[in-house]
C-alpha positions as CSV (number, residue, x, y, z in Angstrom):
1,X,77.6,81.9,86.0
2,X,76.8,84.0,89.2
3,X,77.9,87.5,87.4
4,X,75.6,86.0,84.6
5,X,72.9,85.7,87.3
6,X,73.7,89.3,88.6
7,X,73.3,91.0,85.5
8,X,70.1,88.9,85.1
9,X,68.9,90.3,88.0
10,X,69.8,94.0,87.8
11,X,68.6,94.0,83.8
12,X,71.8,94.9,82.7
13,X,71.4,92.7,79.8
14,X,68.4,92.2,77.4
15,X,66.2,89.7,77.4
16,X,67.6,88.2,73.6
17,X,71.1,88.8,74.2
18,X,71.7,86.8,77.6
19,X,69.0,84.4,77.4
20,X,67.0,85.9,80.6
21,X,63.3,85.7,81.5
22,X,61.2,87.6,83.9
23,X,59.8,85.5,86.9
24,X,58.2,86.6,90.2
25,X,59.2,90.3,89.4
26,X,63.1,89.8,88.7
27,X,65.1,88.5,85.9
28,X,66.5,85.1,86.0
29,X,68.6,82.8,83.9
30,X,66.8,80.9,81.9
31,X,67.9,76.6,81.7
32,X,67.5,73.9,78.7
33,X,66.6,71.0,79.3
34,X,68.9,68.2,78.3
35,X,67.2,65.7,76.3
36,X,66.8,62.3,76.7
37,X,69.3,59.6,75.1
38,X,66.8,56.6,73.8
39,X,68.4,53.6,72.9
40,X,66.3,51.3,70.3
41,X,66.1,48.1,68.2
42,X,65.4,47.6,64.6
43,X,62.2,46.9,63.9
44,X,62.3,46.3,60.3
45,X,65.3,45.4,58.0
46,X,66.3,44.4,54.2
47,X,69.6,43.5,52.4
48,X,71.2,42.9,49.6
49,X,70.7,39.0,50.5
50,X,70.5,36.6,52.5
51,X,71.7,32.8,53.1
52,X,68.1,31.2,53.9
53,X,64.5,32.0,54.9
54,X,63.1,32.6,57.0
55,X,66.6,31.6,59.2
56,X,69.3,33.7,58.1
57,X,67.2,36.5,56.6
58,X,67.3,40.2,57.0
59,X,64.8,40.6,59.8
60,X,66.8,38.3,62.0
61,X,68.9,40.9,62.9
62,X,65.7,43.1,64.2
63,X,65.4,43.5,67.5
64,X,67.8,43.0,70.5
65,X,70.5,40.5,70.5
66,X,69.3,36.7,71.2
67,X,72.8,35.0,70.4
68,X,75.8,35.0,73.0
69,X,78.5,32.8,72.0
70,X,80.6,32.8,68.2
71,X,78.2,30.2,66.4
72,X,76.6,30.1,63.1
73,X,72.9,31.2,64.2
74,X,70.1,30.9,61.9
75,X,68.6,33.6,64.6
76,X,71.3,36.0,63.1
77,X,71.7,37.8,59.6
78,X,73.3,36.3,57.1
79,X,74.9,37.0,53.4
80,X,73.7,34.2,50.9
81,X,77.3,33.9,49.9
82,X,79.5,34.7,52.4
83,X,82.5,35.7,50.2
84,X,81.4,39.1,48.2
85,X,79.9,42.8,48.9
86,X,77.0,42.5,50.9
87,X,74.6,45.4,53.0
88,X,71.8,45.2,55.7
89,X,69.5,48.3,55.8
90,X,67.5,48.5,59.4
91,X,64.7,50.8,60.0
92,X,64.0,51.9,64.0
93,X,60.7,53.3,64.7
94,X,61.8,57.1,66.6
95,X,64.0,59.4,64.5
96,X,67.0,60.2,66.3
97,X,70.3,62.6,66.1
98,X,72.5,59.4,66.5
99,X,75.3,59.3,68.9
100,X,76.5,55.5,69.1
101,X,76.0,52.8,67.0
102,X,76.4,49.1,67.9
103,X,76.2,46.3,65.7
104,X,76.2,42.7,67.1
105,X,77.7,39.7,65.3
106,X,78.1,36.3,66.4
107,X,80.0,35.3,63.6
108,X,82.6,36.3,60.6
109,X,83.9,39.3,62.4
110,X,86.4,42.0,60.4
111,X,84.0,42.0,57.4
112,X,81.8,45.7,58.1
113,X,83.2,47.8,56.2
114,X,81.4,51.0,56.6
115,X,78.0,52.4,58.1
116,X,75.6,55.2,56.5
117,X,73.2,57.5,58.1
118,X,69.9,57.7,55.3
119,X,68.3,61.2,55.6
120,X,64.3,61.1,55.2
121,X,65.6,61.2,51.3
122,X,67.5,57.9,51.5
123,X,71.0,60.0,50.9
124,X,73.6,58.3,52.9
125,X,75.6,60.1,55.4
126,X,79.0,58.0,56.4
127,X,79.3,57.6,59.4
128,X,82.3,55.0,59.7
129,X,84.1,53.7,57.4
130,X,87.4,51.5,58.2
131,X,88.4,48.1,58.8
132,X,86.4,46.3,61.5
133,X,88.1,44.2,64.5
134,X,88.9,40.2,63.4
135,X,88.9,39.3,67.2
136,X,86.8,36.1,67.8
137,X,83.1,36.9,68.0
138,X,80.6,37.4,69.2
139,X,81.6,40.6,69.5
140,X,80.4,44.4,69.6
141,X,81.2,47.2,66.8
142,X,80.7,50.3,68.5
143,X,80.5,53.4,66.5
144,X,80.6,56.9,67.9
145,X,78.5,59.3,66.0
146,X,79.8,62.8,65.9
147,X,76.9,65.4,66.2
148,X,74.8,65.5,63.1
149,X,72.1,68.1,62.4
150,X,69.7,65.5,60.7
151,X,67.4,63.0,62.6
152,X,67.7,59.4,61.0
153,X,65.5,56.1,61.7
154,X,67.5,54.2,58.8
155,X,70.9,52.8,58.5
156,X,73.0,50.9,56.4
157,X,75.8,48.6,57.1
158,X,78.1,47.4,54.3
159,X,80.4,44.4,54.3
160,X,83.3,43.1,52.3
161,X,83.2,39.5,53.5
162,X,86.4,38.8,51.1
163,X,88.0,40.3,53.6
164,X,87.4,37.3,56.3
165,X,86.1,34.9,53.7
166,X,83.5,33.7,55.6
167,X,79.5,34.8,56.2
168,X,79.5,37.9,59.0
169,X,76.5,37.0,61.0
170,X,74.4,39.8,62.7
171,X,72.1,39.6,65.5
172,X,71.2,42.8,66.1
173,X,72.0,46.5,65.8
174,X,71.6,49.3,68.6
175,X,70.9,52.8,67.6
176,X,71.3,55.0,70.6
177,X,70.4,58.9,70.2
178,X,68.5,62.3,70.9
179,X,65.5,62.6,69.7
């Protein structure tokens, strides 16, 4: 860094190859910024069902988490049959380059079987796709994104609740990212 800084100074190097600017007569490295990490809540959501409504429907699992013991929550997200191939789309009001993903369910964990990134197109972009943890809820799925070069405000969480054979109930899902 400091010989970087030297050569800065002296001119050695040219402005495009070293990534130096000019300031108060010499030449100095120039920095980036690092931008911020926003964390955010679903602000709109749809599924493939859902068990009631307006309890148990896909908006229920908008926002941050309300529910913090294993219950069945009519505040939470919840499949209308508990026992099949279900999803919950959420949509978050900044697009982000996601870097964690948390999902919160209070109920029926071990049934998420995989979450999708959608592009401004809708095409999905895995993200995670493996068996969840059956430990007793409520409980956190945290997802670390790997560095994507596409912004997202939608994703999409599958579940194979013949897996648990029981409803997987969702309370809320976190997208944390740069925008």
């Amino acid at each position: 860094m400091i010989r970087h800084i030297l050569r800065c100074l002296v001119g050695v190097l040219t402005l495009t190859s070293m990534g130096c600017a000019l300031r108060s007569g010499g030449m100095l490295p120039q920095t980036t910024a690092t931008p911020d990490v926003i964390s955010q809540w679903a602000v709109s959501a749809t599924a493939s069902s859902s068990y009631a409504y307006p309890d148990w429907s896909p908006n229920r699992a908008t926002g941050a988490p309300e529910i913090s013991t294993c219950v069945d929550d009519p505040r939470a997200w919840a499949s209308a049959r508990g026992n099949g191939v279900e999803w919950l789309q959420l949509s978050y009001p900044r697009a982000v380059f996601p870097r964690v993903i948390r999902v919160f369910q209070t109920q029926g964990r071990g049934a998420v079987s995989r979450i999708a990134l959608l592009d401004a197109n809708g095409a999905p972009l895995t993200v995670w796709e493996a068996t969840d943890s059956d430990e007793l809820c409520p409980g956190i799925l945290e997802v670390r994104v790997e560095i994507t070069s596409t912004q997202v405000s939608v994703l999409r969480i599958d579940l194979d609740e013949s897996r648990t054979g029981t409803w997987n109930q969702i309370d809320a899902v976190e997208l944390i990212g740069v925008p």
